[in-house]
C-alpha positions as CSV (number, residue, x, y, z in Angstrom):
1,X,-13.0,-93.9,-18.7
2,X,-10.8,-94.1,-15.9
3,X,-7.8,-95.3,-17.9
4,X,-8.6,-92.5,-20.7
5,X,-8.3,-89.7,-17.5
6,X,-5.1,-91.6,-16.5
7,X,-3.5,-91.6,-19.5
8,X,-4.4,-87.9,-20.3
9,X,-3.1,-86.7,-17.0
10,X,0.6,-88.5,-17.5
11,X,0.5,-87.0,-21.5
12,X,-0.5,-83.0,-19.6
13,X,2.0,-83.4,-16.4
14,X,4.7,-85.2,-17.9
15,X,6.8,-82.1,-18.5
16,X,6.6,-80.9,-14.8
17,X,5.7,-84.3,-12.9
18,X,8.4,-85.6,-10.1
19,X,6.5,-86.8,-7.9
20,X,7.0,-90.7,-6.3
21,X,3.2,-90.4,-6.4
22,X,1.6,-92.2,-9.4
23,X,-1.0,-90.2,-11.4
24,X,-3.1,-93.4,-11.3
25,X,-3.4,-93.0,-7.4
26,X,-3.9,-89.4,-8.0
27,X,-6.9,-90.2,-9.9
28,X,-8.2,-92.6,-7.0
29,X,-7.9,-89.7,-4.7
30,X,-9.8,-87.7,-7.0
31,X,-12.3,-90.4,-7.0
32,X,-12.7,-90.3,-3.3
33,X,-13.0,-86.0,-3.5
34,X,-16.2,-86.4,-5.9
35,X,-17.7,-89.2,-3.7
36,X,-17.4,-87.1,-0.6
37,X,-18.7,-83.8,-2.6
38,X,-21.9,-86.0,-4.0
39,X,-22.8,-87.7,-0.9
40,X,-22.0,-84.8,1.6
41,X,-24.0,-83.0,-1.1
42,X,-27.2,-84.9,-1.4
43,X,-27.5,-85.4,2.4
44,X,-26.5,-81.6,3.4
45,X,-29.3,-80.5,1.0
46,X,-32.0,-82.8,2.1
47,X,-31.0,-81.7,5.7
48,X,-30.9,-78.0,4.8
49,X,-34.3,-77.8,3.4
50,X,-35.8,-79.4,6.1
51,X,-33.9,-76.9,8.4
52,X,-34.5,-73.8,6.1
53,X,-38.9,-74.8,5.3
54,X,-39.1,-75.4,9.2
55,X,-37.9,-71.9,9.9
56,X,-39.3,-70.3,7.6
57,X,-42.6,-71.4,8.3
58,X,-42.6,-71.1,12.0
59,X,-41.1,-67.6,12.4
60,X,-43.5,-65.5,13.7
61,X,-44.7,-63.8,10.6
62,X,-44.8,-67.5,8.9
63,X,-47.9,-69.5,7.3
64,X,-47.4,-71.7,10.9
65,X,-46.2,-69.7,13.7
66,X,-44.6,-71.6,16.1
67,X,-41.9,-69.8,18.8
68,X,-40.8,-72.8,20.6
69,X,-40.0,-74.6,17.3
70,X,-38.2,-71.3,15.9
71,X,-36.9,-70.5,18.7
72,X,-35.3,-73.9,19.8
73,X,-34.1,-75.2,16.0
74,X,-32.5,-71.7,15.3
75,X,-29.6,-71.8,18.0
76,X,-28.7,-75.0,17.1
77,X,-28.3,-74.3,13.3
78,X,-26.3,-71.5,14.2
79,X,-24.0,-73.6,16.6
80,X,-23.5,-75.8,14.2
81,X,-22.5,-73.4,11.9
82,X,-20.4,-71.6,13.2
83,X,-17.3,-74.6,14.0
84,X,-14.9,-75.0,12.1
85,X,-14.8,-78.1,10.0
86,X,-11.6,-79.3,11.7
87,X,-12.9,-79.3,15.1
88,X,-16.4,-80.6,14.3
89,X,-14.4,-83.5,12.2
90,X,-12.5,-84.7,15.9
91,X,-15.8,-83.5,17.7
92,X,-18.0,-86.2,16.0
93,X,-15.7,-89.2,16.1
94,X,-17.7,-91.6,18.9
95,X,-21.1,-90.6,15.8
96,X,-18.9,-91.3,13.0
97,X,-17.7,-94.5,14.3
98,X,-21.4,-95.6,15.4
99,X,-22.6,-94.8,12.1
100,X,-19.9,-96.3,9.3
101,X,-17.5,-98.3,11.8
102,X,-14.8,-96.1,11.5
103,X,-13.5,-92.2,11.7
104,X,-11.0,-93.1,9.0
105,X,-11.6,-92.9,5.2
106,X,-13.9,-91.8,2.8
107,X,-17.1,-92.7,3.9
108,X,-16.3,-91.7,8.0
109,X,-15.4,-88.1,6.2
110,X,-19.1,-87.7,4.9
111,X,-20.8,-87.8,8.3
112,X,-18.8,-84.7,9.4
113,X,-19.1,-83.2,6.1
114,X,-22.8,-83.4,6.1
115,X,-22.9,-82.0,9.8
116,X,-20.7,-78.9,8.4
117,X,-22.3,-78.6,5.2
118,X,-25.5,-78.9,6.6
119,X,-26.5,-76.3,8.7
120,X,-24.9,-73.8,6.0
121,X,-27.0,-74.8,3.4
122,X,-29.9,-74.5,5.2
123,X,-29.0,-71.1,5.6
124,X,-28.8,-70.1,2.1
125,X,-32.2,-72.1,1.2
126,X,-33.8,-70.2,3.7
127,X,-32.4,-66.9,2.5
128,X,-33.4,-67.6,-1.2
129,X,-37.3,-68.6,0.2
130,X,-37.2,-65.1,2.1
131,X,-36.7,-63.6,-1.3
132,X,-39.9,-64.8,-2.0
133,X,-42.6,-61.6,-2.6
134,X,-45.0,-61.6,0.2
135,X,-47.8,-60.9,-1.7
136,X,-46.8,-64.4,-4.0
137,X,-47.9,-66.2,-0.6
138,X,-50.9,-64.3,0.6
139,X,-52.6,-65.1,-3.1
140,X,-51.9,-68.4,-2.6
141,X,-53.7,-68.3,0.7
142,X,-56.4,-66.5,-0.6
143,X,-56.9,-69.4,-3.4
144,X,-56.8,-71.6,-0.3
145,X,-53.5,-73.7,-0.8
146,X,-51.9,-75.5,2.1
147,X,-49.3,-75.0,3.8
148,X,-47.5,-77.4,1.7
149,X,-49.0,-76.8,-1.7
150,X,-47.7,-73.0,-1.0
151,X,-44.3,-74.0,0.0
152,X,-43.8,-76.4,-2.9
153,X,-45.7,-75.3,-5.6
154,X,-45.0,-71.4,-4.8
155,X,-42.2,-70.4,-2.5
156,X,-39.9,-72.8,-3.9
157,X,-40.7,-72.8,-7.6
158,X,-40.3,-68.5,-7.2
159,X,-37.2,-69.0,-5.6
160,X,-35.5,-70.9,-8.2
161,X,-32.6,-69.6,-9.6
162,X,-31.4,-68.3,-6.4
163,X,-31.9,-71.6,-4.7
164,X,-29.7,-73.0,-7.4
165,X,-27.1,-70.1,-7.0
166,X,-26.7,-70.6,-3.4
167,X,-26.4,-74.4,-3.6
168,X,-23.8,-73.8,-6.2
169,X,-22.0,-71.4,-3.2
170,X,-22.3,-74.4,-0.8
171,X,-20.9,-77.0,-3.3
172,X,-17.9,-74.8,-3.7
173,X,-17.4,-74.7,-0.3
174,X,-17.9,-78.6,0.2
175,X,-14.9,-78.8,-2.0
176,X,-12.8,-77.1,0.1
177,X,-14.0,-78.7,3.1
178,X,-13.0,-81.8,1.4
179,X,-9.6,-80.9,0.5
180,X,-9.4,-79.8,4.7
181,X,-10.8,-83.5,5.8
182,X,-7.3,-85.2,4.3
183,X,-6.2,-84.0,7.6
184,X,-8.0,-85.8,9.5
185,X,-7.5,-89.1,6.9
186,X,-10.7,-88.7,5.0
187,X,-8.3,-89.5,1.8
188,X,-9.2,-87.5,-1.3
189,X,-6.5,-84.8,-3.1
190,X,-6.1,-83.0,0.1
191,X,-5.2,-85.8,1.8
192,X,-2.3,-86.6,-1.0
193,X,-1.7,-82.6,-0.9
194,X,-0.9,-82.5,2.9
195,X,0.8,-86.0,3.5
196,X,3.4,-85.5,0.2
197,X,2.6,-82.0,-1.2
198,X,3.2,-80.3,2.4
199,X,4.9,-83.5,4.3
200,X,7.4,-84.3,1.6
201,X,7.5,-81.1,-0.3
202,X,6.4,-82.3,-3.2
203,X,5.8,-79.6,-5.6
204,X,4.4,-81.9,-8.1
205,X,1.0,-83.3,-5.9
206,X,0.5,-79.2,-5.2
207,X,0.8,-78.2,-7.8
208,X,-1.6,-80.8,-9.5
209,X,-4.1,-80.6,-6.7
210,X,-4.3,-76.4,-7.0
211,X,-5.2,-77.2,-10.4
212,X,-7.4,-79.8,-10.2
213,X,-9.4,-78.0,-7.2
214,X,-9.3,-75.0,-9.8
215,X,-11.2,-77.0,-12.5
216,X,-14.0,-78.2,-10.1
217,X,-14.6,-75.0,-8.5
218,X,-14.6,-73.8,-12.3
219,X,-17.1,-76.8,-13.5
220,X,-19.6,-76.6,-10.4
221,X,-19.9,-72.0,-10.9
222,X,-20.4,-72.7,-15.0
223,X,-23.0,-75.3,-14.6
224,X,-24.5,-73.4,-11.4
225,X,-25.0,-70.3,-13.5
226,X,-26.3,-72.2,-16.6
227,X,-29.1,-73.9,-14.4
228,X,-29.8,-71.3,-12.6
229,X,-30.8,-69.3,-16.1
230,X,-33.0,-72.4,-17.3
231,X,-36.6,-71.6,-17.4
């Protein structure tokens, strides 16, 4: 498979490509792009539901009031939210080194990625819960579910498609994020786009990498909106 995407890429650029940058370490970095965008992915959206279900259940009209909770884990989530990916990349270096041994690479790049991806997500889950009817939740209390039978067999199910929507939004940005961590040398496309596309001025690598990040974006809104239709 990997040779087949090679091979395609030198037949498509071949009329435009200049670059001293092979297309088979292109491919590599786009390699390392999806592998930050699924892990970064995975681990932002665990960590966002947990964020978004905790405050949306302990706001104070929520099935478990709680005002220390809200009030404490709220702040934080918007802190968090609001650096930029830049800064919070340097600003976690000492964590990212504990955790994968290094601030360098792939793998150091998903720790911050997660941090920034994160908090967002969390944001747009528990947006899409608040959608949620009211009167969805008070018949489920009335029938006497839980807590966590109405958060996972009524909030969530209800809130679907625009859960799906929204984590489409946050995959999108992820990819951008990515192509910004190639500063700090997370490797990936933006890290071949900033070190020869902007360092070298090599038209080719931008020009390949704009188009490239084009198609993702493209792939992850069409699937998105397909899912999000399923019933």
């Amino acid at each position: 498979m990997r040779q087949f995407i090679v091979d395609l890429l030198t037949q498509l650029t071949a009329p435009f490509w200049k670059s001293s940058v092979s297309i088979d370490t292109f491919v590599t970095a786009m390699q390392d792009t999806l592998q930050m965008v699924f892990y970064a992915m995975i681990f932002g959206t665990i960590w966002g539901f947990i964020q978004a279900i905790t405050l949306l259940v302990t706001r104070n009209d929520g099935i478990l009031p709680n005002r220390a909770l809200y009030h404490g884990l709220n702040p934080i989530v918007n802190a968090l939210r609001s650096l930029p990916f830049i800064i919070l990349a340097i600003a976690v270096i000492p964590l990212t080194k504990i955790i994968v041994g290094s601030y360098i690479g792939t793998w150091a790049a998903i720790v911050p990625l997660t941090m920034y991806i994160g908090p967002y997500i969390g944001r747009l889950i528990e947006s899409s819960l608040l959608e949620v009817n009211a009167g969805i939740i008070e018949s489920a209390q009335a029938m006497g579910a839980s807590p966590l039978q109405i958060i996972f067999k009524f909030i969530i199910p209800e809130a679907r498609s625009s859960l799906i929507l929204n984590l489409t939004t946050a995959c999108i940005s992820l990819i951008g994020a990515t192509a910004m961590a190639g500063a700090v040398g997370a490797g990936g496309v933006g890290d071949l786009a900033i070190s020869y596309g902007y360092g070298r001025f090599d038209n080719s690598v931008m020009i390949l990498t704009v188009i490239v990040l084009l198609i993702m974006v493209q792939l992850v809104q069409s699937v998105g909106e397909w899912l999000s239709r399923l019933r």
